[in-house]
MARVEX-289619 format. One record per residue (C-alpha): residue in one letter; x, y, z. Coordinates in Angstrom, 1 decimal. Example, Ala and Ser with C-alpha at 12.3 -4.5 7.8 and 13.67 -1.06 7.14 Angstrom:
{r a; xx 12.3; yy -4.5; zz 7.8}
{r s; xx 13.7; yy -1.1; zz 7.1}
This chain:
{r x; xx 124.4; yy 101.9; zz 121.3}
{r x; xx 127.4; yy 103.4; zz 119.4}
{r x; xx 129.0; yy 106.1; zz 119.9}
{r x; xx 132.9; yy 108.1; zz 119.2}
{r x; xx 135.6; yy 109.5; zz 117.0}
{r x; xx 135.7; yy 108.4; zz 113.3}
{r x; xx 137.8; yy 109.7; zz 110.6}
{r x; xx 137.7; yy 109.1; zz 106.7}
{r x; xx 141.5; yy 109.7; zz 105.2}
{r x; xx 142.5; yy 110.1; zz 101.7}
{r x; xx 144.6; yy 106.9; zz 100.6}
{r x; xx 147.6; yy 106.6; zz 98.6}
{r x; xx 145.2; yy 106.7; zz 95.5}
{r x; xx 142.8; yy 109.6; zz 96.2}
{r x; xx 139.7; yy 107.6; zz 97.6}
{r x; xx 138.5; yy 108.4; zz 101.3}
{r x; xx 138.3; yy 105.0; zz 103.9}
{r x; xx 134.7; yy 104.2; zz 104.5}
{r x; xx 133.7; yy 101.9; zz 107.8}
{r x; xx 130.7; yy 99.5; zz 108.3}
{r x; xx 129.3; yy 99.0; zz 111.5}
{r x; xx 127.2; yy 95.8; zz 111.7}
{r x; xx 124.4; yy 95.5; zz 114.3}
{r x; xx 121.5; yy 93.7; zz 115.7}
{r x; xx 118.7; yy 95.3; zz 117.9}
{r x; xx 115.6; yy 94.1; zz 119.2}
{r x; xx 112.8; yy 95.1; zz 117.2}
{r x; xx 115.1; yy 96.5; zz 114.8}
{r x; xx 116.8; yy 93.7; zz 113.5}
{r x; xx 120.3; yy 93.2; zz 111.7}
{r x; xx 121.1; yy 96.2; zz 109.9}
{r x; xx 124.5; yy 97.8; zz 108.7}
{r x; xx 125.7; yy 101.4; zz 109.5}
{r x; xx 128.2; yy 102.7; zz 106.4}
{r x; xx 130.3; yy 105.8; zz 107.8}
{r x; xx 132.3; yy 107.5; zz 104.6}
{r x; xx 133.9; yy 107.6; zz 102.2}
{r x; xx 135.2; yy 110.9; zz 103.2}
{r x; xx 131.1; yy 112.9; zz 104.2}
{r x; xx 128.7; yy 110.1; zz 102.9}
{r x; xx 126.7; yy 107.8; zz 105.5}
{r x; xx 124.2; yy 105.1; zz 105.0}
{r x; xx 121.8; yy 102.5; zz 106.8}
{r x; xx 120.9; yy 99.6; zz 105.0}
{r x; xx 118.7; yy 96.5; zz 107.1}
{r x; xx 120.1; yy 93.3; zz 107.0}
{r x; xx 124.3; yy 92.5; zz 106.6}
{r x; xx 125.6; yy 91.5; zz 103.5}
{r x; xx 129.2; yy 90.8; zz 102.8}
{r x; xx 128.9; yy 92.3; zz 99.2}
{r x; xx 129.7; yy 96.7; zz 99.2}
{r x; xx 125.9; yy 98.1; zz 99.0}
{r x; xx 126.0; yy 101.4; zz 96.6}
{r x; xx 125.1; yy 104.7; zz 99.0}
{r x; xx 122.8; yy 106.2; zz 96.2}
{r x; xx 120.6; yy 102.9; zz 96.4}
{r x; xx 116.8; yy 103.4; zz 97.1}
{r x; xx 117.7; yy 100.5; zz 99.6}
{r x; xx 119.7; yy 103.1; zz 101.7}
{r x; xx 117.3; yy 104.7; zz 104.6}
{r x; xx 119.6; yy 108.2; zz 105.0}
{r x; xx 118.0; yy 110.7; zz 102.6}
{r x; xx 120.3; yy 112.6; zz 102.1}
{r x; xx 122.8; yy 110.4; zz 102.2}
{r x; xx 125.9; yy 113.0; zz 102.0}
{r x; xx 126.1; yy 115.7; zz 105.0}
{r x; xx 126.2; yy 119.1; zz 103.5}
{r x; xx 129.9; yy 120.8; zz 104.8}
{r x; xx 130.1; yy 124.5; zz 104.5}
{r x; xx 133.1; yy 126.1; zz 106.2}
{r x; xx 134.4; yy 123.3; zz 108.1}
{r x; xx 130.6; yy 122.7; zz 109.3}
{r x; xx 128.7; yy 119.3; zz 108.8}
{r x; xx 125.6; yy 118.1; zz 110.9}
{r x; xx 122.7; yy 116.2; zz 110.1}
{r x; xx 120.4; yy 114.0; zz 112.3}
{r x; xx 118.1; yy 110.7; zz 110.6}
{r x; xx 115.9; yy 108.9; zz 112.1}
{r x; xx 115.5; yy 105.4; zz 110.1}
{r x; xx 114.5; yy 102.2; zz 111.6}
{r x; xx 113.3; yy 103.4; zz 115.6}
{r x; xx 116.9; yy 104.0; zz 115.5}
{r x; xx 118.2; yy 108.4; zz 115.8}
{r x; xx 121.7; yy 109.1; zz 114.1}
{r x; xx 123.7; yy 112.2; zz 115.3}
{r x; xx 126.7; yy 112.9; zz 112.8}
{r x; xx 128.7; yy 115.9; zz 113.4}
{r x; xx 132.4; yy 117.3; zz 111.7}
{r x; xx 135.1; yy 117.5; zz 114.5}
{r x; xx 137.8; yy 118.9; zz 112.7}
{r x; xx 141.3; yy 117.0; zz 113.6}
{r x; xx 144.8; yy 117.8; zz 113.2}
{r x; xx 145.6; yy 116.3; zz 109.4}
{r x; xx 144.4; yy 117.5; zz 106.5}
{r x; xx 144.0; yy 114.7; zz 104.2}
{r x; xx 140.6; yy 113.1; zz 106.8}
{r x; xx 138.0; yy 114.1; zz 108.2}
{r x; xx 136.7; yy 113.3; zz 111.8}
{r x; xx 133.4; yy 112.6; zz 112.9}
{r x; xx 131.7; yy 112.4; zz 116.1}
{r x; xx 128.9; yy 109.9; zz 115.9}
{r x; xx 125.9; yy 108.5; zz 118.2}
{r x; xx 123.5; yy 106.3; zz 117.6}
{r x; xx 120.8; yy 105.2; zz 119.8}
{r x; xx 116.9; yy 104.6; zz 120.0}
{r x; xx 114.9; yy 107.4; zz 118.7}
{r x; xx 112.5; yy 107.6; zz 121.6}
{r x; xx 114.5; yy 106.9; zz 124.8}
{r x; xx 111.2; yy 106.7; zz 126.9}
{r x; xx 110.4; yy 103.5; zz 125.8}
{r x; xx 111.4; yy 100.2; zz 126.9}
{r x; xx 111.5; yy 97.4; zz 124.6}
């Protein structure tokens, strides 16, 4: 369903770029995927134009920040029949870091 390179880089003002990915799937519904700031992720249902806080019980990642220790950060979720893979890539600049990211049914053996 989605799946590349992402990067969150530190602005002129400190902050890291966050991205939302909206999406509809059957049986799922309309739901949005927040990737960053800079190692935070979350999965709200429904899309809303206003920004939704990551620390909100509303969020379905728990936890919502992937834990980096020595250049290293993976977690897996599975929320909503959905499975989210986020991994670190490195990259070549210093001030963002690059994700690899897949998202996809959680149980591919299914048809719906």
């Amino acid at each position: 369903m989605l799946e590349g390179n992402w990067q969150s880089c530190r602005e002129e003002d400190g902050s890291y770029t966050e991205r939302v990915y909206d999406g509809t799937l059957p049986g799922a519904g309309k739901f949005e995927l927040h990737m960053g700031p800079n190692h935070e992720f979350a999965f709200f249902r429904g899309i809303q134009e206003e920004h939704r806080d990551h620390a909100s019980a509303n969020n379905l990642l728990k936890p919502y920040t992937v834990d980096v220790t020595g250049n290293v950060g993976r977690q897996t979720w599975r929320v909503a029949g959905l499975r989210l893979d986020v991994s670190l890539a490195g990259g070549s600049r210093t001030d963002c870091e690059s994700w690899w990211v897949q998202l996809g049914r959680a149980d591919t053996t299914s048809s719906y």
